[in-house]
N, CA, C and O of each residue as an XYZ file, in Angstrom:
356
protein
N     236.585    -54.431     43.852
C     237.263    -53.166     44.063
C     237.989    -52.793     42.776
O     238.815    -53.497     42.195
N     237.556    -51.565     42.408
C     238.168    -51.101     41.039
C     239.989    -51.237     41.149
O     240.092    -51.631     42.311
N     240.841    -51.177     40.831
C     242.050    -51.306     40.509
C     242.987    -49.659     41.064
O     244.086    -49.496     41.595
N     241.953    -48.730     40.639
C     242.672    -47.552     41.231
C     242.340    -46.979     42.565
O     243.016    -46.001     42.883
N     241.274    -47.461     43.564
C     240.594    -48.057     44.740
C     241.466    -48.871     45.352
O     241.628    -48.533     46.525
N     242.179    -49.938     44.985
C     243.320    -50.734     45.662
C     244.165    -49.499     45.854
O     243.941    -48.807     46.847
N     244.889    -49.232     45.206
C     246.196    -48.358     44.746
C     246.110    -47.833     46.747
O     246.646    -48.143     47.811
N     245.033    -46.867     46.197
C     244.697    -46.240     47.217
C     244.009    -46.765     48.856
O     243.662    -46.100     49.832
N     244.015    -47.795     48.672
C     243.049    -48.400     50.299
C     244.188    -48.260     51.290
O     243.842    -48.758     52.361
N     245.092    -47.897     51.320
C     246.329    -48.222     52.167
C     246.352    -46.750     53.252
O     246.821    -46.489     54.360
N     245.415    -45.893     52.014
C     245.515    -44.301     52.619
C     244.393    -44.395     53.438
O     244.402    -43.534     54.318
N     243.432    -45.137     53.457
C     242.076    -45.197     54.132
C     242.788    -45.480     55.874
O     242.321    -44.978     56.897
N     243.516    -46.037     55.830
C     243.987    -47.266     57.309
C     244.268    -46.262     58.024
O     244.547    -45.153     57.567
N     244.202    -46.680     59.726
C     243.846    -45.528     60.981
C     245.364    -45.187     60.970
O     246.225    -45.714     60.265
N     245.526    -44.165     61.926
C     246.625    -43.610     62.356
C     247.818    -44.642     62.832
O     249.015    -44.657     62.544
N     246.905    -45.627     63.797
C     247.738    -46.559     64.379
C     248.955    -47.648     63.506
O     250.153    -47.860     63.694
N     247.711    -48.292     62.259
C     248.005    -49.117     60.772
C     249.159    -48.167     60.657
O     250.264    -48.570     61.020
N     249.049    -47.171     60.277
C     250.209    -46.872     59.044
C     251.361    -46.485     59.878
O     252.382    -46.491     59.191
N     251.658    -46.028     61.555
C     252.564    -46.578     62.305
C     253.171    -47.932     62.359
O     254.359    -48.221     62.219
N     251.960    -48.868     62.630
C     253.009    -50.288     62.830
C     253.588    -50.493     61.374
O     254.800    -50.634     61.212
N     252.796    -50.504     60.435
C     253.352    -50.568     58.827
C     254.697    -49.362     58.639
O     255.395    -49.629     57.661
N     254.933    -48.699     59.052
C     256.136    -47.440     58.904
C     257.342    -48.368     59.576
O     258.319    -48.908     59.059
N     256.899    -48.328     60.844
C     257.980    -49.424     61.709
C     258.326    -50.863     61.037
O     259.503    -51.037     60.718
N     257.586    -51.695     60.846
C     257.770    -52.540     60.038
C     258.617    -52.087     58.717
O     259.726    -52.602     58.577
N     258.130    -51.094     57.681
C     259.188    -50.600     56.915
C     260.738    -50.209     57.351
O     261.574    -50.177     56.448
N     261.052    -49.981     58.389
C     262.133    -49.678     59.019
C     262.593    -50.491     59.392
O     263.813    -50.466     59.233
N     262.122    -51.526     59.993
C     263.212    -52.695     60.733
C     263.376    -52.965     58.927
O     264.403    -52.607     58.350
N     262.424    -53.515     58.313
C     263.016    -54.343     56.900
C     264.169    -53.641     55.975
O     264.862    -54.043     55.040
N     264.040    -52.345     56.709
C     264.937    -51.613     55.404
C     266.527    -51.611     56.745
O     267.577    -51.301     56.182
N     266.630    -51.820     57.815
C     267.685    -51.404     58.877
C     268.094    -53.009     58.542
O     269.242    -53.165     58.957
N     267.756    -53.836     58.148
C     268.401    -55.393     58.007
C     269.882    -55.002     56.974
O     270.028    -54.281     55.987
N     270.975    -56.017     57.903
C     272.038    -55.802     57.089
C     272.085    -56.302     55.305
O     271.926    -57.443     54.872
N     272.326    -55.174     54.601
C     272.345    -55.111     53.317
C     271.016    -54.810     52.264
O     271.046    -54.677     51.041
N     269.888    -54.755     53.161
C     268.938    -54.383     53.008
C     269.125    -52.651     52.166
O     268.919    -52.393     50.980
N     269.403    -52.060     52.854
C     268.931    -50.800     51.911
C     269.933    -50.380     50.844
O     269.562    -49.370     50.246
N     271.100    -50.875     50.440
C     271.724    -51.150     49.550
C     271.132    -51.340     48.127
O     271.689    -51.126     47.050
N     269.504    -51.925     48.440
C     268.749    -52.886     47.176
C     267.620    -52.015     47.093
O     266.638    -52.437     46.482
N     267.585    -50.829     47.621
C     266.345    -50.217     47.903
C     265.843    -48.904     47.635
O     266.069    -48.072     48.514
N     265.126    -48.473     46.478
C     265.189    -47.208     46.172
C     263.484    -46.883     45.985
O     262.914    -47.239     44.953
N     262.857    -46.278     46.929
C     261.851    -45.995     47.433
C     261.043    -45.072     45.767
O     260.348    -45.522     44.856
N     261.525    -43.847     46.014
C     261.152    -43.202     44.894
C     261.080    -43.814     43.677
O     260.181    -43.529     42.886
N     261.983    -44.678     43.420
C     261.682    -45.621     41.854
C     260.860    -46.110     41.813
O     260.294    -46.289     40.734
N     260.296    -46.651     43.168
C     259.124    -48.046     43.255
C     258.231    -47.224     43.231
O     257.337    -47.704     42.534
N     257.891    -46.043     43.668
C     256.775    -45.713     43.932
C     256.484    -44.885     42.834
O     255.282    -44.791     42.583
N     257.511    -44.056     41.874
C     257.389    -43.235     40.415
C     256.819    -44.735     39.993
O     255.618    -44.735     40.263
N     257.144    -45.782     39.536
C     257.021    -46.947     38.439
C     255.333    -47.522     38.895
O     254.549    -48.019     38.087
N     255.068    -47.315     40.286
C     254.330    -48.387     40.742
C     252.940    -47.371     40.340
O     251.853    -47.761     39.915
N     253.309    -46.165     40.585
C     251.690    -44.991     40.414
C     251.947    -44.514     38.801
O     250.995    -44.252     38.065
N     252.623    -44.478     38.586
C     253.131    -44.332     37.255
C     252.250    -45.377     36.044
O     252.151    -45.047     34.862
N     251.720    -46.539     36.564
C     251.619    -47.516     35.564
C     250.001    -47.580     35.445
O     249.250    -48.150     36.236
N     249.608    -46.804     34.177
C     248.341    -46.969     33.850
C     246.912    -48.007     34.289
O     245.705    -48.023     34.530
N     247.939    -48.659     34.186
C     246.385    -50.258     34.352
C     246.367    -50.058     36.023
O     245.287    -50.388     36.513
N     247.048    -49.731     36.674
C     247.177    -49.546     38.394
C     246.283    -48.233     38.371
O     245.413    -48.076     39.228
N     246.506    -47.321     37.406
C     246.435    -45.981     38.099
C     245.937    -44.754     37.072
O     246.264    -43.598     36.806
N     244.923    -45.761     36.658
C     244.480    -44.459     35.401
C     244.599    -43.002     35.594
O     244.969    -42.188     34.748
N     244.239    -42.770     36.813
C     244.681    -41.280     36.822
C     245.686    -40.741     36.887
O     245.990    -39.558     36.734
N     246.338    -41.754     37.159
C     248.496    -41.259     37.092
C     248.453    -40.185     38.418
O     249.181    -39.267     38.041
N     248.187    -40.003     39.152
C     248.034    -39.765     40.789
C     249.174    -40.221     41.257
O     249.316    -41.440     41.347
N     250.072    -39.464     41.597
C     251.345    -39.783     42.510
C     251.452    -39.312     44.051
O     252.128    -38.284     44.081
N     251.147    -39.586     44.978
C     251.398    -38.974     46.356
C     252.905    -38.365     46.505
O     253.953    -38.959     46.251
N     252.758    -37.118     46.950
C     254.089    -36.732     47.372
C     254.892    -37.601     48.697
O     256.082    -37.904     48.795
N     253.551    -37.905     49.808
C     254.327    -38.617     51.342
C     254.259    -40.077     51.506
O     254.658    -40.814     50.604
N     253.938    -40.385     52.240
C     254.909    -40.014     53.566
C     256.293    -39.568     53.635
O     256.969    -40.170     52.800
N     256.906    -38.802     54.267
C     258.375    -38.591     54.344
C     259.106    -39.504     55.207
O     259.257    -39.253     56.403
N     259.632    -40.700     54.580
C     259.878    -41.261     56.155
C     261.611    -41.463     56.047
O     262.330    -41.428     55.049
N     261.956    -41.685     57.471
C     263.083    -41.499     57.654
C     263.428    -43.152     58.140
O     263.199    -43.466     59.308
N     263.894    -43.996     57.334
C     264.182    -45.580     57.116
C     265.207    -45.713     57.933
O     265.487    -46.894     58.138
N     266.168    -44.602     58.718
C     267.504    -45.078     59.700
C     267.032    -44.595     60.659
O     267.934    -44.305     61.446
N     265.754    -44.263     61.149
C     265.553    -43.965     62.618
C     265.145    -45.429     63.451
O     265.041    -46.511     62.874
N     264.979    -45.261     64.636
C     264.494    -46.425     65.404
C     263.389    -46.743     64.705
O     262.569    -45.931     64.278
N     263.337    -48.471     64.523
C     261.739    -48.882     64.447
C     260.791    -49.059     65.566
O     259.595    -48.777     65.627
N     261.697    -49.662     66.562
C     260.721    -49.501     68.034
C     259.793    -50.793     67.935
O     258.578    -50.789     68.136
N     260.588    -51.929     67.582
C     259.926    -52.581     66.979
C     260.433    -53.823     67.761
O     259.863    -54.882     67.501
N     261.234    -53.833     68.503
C     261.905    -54.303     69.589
C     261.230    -54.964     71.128
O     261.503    -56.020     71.697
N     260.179    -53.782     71.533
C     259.290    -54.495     72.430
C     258.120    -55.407     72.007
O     257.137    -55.685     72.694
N     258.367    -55.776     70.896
C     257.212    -57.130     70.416
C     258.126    -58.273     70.585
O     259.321    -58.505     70.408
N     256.781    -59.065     71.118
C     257.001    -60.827     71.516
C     258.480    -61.021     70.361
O     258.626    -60.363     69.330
N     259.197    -61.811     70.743
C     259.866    -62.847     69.667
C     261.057    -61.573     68.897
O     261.700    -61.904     67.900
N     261.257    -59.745     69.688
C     261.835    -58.927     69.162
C     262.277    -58.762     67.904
O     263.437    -58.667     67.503
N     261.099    -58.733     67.218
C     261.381    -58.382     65.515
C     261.315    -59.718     64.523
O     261.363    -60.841     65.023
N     261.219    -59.552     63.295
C     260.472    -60.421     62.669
C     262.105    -61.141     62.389
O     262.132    -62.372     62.359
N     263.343    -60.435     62.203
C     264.843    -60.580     61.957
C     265.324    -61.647     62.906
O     265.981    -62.665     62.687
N     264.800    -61.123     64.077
C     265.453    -62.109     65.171
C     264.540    -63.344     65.733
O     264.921    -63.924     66.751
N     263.154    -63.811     64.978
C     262.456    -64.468     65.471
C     262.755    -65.518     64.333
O     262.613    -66.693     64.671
N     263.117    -65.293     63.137
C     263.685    -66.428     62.091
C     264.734    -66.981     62.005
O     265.103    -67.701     61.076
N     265.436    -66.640     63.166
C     266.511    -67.121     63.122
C     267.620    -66.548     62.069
O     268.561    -67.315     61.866
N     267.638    -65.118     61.269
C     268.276    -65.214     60.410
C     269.814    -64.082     61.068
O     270.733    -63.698     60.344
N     269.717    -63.877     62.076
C     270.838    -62.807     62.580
C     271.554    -63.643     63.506
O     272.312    -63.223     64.380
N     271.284    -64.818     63.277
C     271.928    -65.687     64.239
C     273.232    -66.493     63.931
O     273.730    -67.216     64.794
């Protein structure tokens, strides 16, 4: 797989994928002290930004997501990946 083909395979994934992956982004970013360390737009200017990734320098404007809403992530086995490691304990 060419290098700017990766970049992009993430946009290929069904409707469902990029829900549980959104939610998953949300519980990780709702962890205490978590979004303190976290600046979305930098990672993603630096990450499409960087030639050898992205010869075409192609930046997506979206998803718009909103990181303090519910993740809903709560009715899975073991309620969240936070509370199944033991680390909120």
């Amino acid at each position: 797989m060419a290098p700017s083909s990766a970049i992009f395979a993430a946009s290929k994934a069904t409707r469902t994928w990029r829900t549980i992956y959104a939610s998953y982004l949300r519980e990780l970013y709702q962890w205490a002290g978590m979004s303190e360390t976290v600046n979305l737009e930098h990672t993603k200017i630096g990450y499409y930004t960087n030639t050898a990734l992205n010869p075409t320098l192609v930046v997506p404007l979206g998803p718009e997501l909103d990181l303090e809403r519910a993740h809903d992530r709560d009715n899975l086995p073991g309620k969240g990946i936070y509370k199944r490691t033991g680390a909120a304990g």
